[in-house]
Structure formats: C-alpha cells, structure tokens
MIVEX-796737 format. One record per residue (C-alpha): residue in three letters; x, y, z. Coordinates in steps of 0.2 Angstrom, whole numbers, padded with zeros to 4 digits, always signed. Last residue first. Example, Ala and Ser with C-alpha at 12.3 -4.5 7.8 and 13.67 -1.06 7.14 Angstrom:
2
Ser+0068-0005+0036
Ala+0062-0022+0039
! end
This chain:
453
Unk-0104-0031+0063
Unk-0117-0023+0071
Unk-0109-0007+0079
Unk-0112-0005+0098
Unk-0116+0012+0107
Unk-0134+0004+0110
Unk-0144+0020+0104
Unk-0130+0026+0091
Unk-0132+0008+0082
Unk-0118+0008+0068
Unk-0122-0003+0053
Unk-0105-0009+0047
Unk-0103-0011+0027
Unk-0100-0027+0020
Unk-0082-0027+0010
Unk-0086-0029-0009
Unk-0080-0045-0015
Unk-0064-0051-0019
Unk-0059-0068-0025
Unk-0043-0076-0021
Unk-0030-0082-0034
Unk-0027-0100-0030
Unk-0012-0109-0039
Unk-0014-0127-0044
Unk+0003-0134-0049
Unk+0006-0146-0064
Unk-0001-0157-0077
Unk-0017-0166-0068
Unk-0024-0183-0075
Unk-0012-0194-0064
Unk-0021-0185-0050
Unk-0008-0179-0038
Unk-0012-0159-0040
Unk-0030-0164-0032
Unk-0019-0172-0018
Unk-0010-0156-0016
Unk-0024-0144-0019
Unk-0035-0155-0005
Unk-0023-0151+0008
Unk-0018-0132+0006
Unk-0037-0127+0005
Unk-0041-0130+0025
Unk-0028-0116+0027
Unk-0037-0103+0015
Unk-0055-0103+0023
Unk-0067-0107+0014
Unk-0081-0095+0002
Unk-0086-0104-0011
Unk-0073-0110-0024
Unk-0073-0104-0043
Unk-0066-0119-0055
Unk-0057-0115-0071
Unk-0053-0133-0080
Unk-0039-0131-0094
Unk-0033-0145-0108
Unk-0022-0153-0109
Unk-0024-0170-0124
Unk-0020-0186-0122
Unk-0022-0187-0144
Unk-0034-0173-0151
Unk-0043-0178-0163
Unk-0060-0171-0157
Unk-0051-0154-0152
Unk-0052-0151-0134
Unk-0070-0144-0124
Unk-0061-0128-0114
Unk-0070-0133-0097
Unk-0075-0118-0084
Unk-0084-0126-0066
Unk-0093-0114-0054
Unk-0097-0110-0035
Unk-0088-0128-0032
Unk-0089-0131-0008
Unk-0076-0136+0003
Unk-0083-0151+0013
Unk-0066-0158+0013
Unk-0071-0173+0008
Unk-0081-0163-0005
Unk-0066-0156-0013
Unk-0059-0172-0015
Unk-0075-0180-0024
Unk-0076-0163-0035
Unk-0057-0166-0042
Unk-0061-0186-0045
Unk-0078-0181-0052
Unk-0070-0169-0066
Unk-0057-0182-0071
Unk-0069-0195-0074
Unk-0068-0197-0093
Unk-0052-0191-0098
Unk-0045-0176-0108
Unk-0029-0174-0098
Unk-0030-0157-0084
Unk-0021-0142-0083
Unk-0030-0134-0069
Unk-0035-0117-0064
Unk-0040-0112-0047
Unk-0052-0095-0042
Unk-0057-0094-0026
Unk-0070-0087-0011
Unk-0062-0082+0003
Unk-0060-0083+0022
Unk-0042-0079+0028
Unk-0037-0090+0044
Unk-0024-0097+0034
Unk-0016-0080+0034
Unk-0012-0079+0050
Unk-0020-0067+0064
Unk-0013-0052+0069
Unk-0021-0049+0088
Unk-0030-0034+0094
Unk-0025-0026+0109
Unk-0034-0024+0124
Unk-0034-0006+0130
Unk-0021+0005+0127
Unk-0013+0007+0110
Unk+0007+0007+0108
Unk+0011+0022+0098
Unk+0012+0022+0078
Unk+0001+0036+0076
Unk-0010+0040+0088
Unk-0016+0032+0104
Unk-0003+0041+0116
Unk-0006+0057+0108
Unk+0011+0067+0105
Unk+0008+0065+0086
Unk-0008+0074+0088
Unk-0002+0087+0098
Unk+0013+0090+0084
Unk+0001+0090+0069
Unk-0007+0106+0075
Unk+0005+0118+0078
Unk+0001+0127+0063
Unk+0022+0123+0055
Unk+0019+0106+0058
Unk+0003+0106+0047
Unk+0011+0116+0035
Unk+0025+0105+0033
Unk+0015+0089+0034
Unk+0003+0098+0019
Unk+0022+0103+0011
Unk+0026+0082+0009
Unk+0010+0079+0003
Unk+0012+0091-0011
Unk+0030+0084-0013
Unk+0022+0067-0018
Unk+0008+0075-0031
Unk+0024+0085-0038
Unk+0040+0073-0038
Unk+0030+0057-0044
Unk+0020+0044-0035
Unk+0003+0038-0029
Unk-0009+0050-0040
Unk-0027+0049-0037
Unk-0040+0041-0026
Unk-0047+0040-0008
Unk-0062+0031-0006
Unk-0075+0031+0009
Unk-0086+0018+0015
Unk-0097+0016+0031
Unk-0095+0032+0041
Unk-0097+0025+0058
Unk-0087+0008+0059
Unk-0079+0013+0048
Unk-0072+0006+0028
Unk-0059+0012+0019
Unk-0056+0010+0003
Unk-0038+0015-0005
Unk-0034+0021-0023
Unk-0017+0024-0032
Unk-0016+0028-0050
Unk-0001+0021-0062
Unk-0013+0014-0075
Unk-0031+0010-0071
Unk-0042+0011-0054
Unk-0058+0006-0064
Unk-0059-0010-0052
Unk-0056+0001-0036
Unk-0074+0003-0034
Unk-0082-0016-0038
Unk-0092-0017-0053
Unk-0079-0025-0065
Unk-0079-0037-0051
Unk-0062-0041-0040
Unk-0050-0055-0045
Unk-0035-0054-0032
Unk-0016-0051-0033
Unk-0009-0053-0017
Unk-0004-0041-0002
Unk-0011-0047+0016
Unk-0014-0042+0032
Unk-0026-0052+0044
Unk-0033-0042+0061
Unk-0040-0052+0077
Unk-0051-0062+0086
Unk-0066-0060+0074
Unk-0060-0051+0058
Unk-0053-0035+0058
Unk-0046-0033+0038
Unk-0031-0027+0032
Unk-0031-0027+0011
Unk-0016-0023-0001
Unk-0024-0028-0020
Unk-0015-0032-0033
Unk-0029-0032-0045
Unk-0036-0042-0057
Unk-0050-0037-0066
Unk-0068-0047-0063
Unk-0081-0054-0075
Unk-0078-0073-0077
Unk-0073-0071-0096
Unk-0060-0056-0091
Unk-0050-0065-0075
Unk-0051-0079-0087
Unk-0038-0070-0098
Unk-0030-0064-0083
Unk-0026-0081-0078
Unk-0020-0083-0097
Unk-0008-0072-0093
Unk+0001-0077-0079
Unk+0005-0070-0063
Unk+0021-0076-0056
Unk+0028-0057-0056
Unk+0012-0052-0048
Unk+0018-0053-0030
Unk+0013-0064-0017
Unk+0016-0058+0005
Unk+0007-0060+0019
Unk+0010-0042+0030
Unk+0017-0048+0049
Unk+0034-0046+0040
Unk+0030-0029+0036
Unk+0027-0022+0052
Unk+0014-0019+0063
Unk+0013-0011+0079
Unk-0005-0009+0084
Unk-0018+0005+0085
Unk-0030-0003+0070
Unk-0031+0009+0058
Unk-0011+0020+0061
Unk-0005+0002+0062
Unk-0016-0003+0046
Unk-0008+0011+0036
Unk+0009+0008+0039
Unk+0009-0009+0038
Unk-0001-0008+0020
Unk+0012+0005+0014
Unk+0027-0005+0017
Unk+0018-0021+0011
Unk+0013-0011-0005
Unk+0030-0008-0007
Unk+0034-0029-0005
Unk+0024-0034-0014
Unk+0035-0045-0029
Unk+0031-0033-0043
Unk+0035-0016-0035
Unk+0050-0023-0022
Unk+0059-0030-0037
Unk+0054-0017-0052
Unk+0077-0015-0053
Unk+0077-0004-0067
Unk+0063+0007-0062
Unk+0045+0005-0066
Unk+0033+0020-0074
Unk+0046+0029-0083
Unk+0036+0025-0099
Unk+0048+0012-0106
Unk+0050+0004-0087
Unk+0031+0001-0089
Unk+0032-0006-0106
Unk+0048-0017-0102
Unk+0035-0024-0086
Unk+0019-0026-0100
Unk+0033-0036-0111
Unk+0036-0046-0094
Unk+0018-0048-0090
Unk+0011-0054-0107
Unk-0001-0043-0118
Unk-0019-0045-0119
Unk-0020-0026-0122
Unk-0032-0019-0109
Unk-0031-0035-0093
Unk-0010-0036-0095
Unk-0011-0016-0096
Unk-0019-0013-0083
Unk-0011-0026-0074
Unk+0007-0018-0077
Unk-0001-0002-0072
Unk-0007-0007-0059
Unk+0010-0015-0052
Unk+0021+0000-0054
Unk+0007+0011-0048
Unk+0008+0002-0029
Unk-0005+0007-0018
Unk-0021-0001-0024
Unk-0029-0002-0005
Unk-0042-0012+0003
Unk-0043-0007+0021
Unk-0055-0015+0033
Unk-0066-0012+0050
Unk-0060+0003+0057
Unk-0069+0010+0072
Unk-0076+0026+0068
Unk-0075+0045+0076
Unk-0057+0048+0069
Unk-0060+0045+0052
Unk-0056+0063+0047
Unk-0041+0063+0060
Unk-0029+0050+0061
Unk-0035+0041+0047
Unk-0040+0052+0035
Unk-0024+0060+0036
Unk-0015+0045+0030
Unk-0025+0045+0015
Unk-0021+0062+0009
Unk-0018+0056-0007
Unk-0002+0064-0015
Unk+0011+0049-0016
Unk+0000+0036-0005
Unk+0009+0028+0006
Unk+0024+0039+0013
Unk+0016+0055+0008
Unk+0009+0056+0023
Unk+0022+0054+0035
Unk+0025+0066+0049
Unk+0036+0064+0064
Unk+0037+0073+0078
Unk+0046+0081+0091
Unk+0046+0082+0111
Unk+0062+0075+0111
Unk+0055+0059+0120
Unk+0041+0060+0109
Unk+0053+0058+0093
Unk+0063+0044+0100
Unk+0047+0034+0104
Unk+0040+0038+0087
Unk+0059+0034+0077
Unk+0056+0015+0088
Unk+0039+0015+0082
Unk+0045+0017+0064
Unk+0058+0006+0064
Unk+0051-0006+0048
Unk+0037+0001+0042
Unk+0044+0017+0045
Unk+0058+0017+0036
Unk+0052+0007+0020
Unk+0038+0020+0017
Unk+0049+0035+0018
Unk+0039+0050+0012
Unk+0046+0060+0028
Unk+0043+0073+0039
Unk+0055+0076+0053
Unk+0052+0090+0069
Unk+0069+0097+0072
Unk+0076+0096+0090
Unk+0094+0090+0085
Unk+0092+0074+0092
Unk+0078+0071+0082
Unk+0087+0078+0065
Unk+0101+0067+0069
Unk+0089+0052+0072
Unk+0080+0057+0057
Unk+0097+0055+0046
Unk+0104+0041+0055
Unk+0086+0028+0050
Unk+0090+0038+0031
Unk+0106+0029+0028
Unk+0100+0013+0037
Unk+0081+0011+0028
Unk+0080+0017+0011
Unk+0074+0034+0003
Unk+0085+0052+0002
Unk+0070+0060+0006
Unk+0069+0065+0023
Unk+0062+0084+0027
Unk+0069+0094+0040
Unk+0058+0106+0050
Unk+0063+0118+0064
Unk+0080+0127+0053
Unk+0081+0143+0061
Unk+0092+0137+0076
Unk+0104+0130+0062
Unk+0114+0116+0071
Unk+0105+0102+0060
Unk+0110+0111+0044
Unk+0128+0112+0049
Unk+0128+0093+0053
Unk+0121+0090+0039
Unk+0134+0097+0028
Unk+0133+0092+0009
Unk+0126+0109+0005
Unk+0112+0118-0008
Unk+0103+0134-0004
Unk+0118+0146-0010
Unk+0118+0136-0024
Unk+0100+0142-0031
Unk+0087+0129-0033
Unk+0084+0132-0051
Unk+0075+0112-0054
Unk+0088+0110-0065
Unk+0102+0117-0055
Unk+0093+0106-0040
Unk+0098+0090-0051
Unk+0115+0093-0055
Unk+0114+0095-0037
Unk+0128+0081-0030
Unk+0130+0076-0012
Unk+0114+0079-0005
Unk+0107+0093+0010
Unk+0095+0107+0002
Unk+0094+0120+0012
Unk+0083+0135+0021
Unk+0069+0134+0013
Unk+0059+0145+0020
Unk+0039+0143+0028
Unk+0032+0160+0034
Unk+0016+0156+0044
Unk-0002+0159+0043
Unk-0006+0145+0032
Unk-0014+0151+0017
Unk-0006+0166+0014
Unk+0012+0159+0020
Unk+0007+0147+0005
Unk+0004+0158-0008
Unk+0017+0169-0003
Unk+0032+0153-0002
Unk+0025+0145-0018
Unk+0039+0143-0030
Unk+0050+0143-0016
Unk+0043+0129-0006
Unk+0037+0122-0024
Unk+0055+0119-0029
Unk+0060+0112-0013
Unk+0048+0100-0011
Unk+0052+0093-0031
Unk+0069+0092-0028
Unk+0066+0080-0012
Unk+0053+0072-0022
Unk+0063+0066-0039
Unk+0080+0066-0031
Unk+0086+0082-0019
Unk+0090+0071-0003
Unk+0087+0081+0015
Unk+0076+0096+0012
Unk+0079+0108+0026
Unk+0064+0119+0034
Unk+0064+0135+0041
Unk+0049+0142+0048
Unk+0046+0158+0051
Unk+0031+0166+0060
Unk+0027+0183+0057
Unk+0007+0176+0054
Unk+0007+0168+0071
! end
C-alpha cells in the first residue's frame, strides 16, 4: 500500500477548496507517512484562481475543464467544494459516473438529495464522504458511524452554526442588540453579507438532518427539521435569559422519543451549568447521548478554510485506506434506508418542554389571576412568575410578567397563548422560547440486552 498514489481533484478553490489544496501539498510527506499512501493534487477545477495564486497553488495545477479532470485515470478522489445544491448536485454526478469516490463539505446537498447521490454512488461502487459538511473540523460525523457504533442513539443537542453563536454571545456578553451584534459579526468576517440561512435556521437544519439520518437510520431532510431563527430574538428576552440563570442558545436538537423521532432548530434557554452553555463565539459543539456510552461532546471550530479542509483530508485519507468505502457500502450506514422497523418523525406539537413566556401586560388588579385561570383550564402547570412592579405614578402603565411553564407539551400550548394574548390587559404576542434541560442519560442493562430508557 505504501506506493500507492492517489490523485485527488479539488472542485471550487474559495475558502475551503483552496484551503484542501494547500495543505495537500503542504503536507503530502507527512501525510503519505501517516497514511500509507501517496495522496497528489492532481487539479484545481474553478473559473477564476486569483485565489490559488495566493494560496501558491501553481498554474499548472489549476483548470476550468472538468471534463478532463474527470477522464484522468490518476485522479480517484475529487473533492466538492463549490457549495449550493444544482451546480454542485452535476458536479458529484459527474464525478460518480466517472468512477471517482466524492468528498464533500456540502451541507445543503446532502440534506436535500443526499440519499439519491448515496444510491447513485453504491450503484457505481463509489462513495461519498461528508465530515466536514456539519461541523467544519469536528469529527462529529465519524463518531457516529463508527465510534458510537455499539449504542442506540437517544438525542443530539448541537450548536452548529458559528454565525448565530456568536451573535448570542455577544447579545448575552455585552447587552447589545441583535442587529448591532449581526453588523459586529459581519465586521469580524464571522457572517456574510447575506446572514439569511445562519440567522433564520436553516444551516443548522442542513446539519441537523444530516446528523440525525446518520443517528437514527432514516431519511431526513430539512423540511422534516422545525424550523425558528434568532433574527426575531429580542433583547430583553436575553435580558431575562441572564436573571433566570440560563444562556440562550440556538440549539439544533433530534431526540427519539416514544413512537418516533422530533427535529427541531430554535433558540432555547439552557442553564449556565449545562455543557454547551460555555460554547462562546464562533465555536461549534454537539452532545450526543447512547444508549451505551451515555454522553459524549464533540467541540471546536465549525468553519473556516483550515479546521474545514482538515476534515475534508481525514475523508481523503480514509478513502485512500480503503476503509471508508466498506462502510459507505453497508446497507445500514450513511444515508441508506434502514431495515428493520423504522422510526417515525413526529411533529413538533408532540415536543414536551418546560417554557419561558413574556407578557406585556397593563398594571391592573386581577391581571395575574386571569393568565393563571387559563392556564389551569388547561391543566398546564406555572414553574415561576417575574413582575417588574411599575412606577407609583404611572398612568395604564406596561409593564412585563416572565412566567416559566412546567413541562407540556407544545401543541396543548397554542390554545391558551391565544386567549391569554386576548385579555384586554395584554399588549401583543406571547412568544414561547423553550427551556432546556440536560438530556437524561440511558442506563444500559448488558444482562437483559435492553436499555432503560
């Protein structure tokens, strides 16, 4: 194996593709040392390469013809990194076609065609690697499909989205609002121009799909994921977030409950004591909790050229060993249709929480008991009450009442929300923000071959 060569094309030379072909050069002994094999870049496939130049990819390396690329008997791996869904779905079916295993970092991709690329791929007797596509550098993917293999998975609670955590972070640190914290962030180079699919959910429901097919053996995609961004958040919820004891966190959490699996992406109040509650900044950090092994946490740097292209080379090498390829052909593994009885995807209504709720309420005498009375028809239970006392001349004053719910389940709330937000005393909407606890660890019983869940 050691005189093995591997050539392997990077398609798209932005931030990670440039970054994975840098490092292939940079390191080519190192890694052909550590892996057994010779791994060459054999191209860089874009239109432009102002980029490469800077990086020092030489021109000899860099094309705009695929097609060439893809008739290269030499070339074994090709790497998809020009991002979206249409452009880069043509790209991996090329490269399928063409008989080249495909890694790639695209999280949009897969969650939305993946297991048709899967079936494709195992047709062609290729495969399909993806672990950058969730967690930039964290080899959270890998822990799934093969370090966690011996458990049943009971939840994932994941900060995958750096964009958005650092906007909380800094929301939660300096008390500032979210669209000066969002300027901040896109100040920093930690948000692009366009933040949309950061703030509103919609990455981290890319990443959640991805991870909870690979958990849970079914196809998921990323309209199945429940999805509410942080660009509604407001400040003063934070605020409160603070005085109650929890951070707020936009939280990406699949859970097996009874009769099925629930998927949701929200932002939620977690306590200060919770693990992923120091996750600060841009970092990424997923929870995982087996069946088996209880709770492990996987943490560190969720995007950027070098943590990203890391990932990228570990699929690389792992294709290059031989080994990723027999588990990609497993029925059961990654993305393919499980056997067996599969579980169902439940609605969100179905959700049991506890809650937050803040109302703008008038300073009248009874308001308080009207809110409990229609809770309490509902047999939905107060944790807590919070009232700001208003100034002793105020006139029809607002003020804010902060109520924690006990645990209910989210579809018997709808109801008493809208009648409460009826009261000629309430000023507004009443949004829920959910509250988080720490995810009950499985005790596994070896003797009766059952976990007691």
């Amino acid at each position: 194996m050691e005189n093995t060569r591997h050539g392997v094309a990077v398609v798209g030379c932005g931030t990670v593709g440039g970054a994975t072909g840098a490092l292939l050069l940079k390191n080519a002994d190192i890694l052909s040392r550590r892996c057994g094999c010779r791994l060459e870049l054999r191209a860089v496939v874009d239109r432009t390469f102002s980029h490469a130049d800077e990086l020092g990819i030489p021109g000899s390396l860099c094309t705009t013809e695929l097609r060439a690329v893809l008739e290269d008997p030499s070339v074994t791996v090709v790497v998809e990194t020009v991002g979206g869904v249409q452009a880069a779905r043509e790209i991996v079916e090329q490269a399928i076609d063409a008989g080249k295993h495909v890694v790639t970092a695209n999280k949009a991709l897969l969650a939305e065609v993946g297991p048709q690329l899967y079936d494709r791929a195992r047709e062609r007797s290729v495969s399909i690697s993806f672990e950058a596509s969730c967690a930039g550098g964290i080899p959270v993917v890998r822990a799934l499909y093969d370090g966690l293999v011996a458990n049943e998975i009971e939840a994932i609670y994941g900060i995958v989205n750096g964009t958005s955590n650092y906007i909380l972070t800094r929301m939660v640190d300096a008390g500032i609002a979210y669209r000066d914290a969002l300027a901040e962030a896109q100040a920093e180079g930690y948000a692009e121009a366009d933040p949309t699919l950061d703030v509103d959910g919609t990455d981290s429901a890319h990443k959640l799909a991805i991870l909870a097919s690979l958990a849970f053996g079914i196809q998921i995609r990323t309209d199945d994921v429940h999805i509410q961004g942080i660009d509604t958040l407001d400040t003063v919820d934070v605020t409160y977030a603070s005085r109650l004891g929890y951070v707020v966190k936009l939280l990406a959490i699949a859970r097996r409950q009874r009769g099925g699996v629930s998927l949701v992406v929200r932002p939620a109040f977690i306590s200060r004591e919770h693990p992923l509650a120091w996750v600060s900044g841009p970092f990424n950090a997923v929870s995982i909790y087996g069946d088996v092994t209880g709770h492990t946490m996987y943490y560190g740097r969720g995007a950027g050229g070098a943590p990203t292209a890391g990932a990228v080379i570990s699929d690389i090498v792992s294709v290059a060993r031989g080994t990723y390829p027999i588990v990609f052909a497993g029925r059961e593994s990654l993305g393919a249709p499980a056997t067996g009885d599969a579980l169902h995807l439940l609605s969100p209504d179905r959700l049991r929480n506890r809650y937050y709720l803040r109302l703008d309420v008038r300073d009248t005498p009874g308001t308080l008991a009207r809110i409990a009375a229609v809770f309490a028809e509902y047999e939905i239970s107060i944790a807590s009450v919070l009232q700001t006392e208003a100034p002793e001349d105020a006139v029809n004053s607002v003020v804010p009442i902060v109520i924690t719910l006990h645990r209910t389940e989210e579809g018997i709330l709808a109801e008493p929300l809208k009648r409460i937000e009826e009261l000629d005393a309430v000023s507004g909407s009443v949004r829920p923000i959910t509250i988080v606890d720490e995810h009950p660890e499985a005790e596994f019983d070896v003797c009766s071959n059952n976990g007691v869940r």
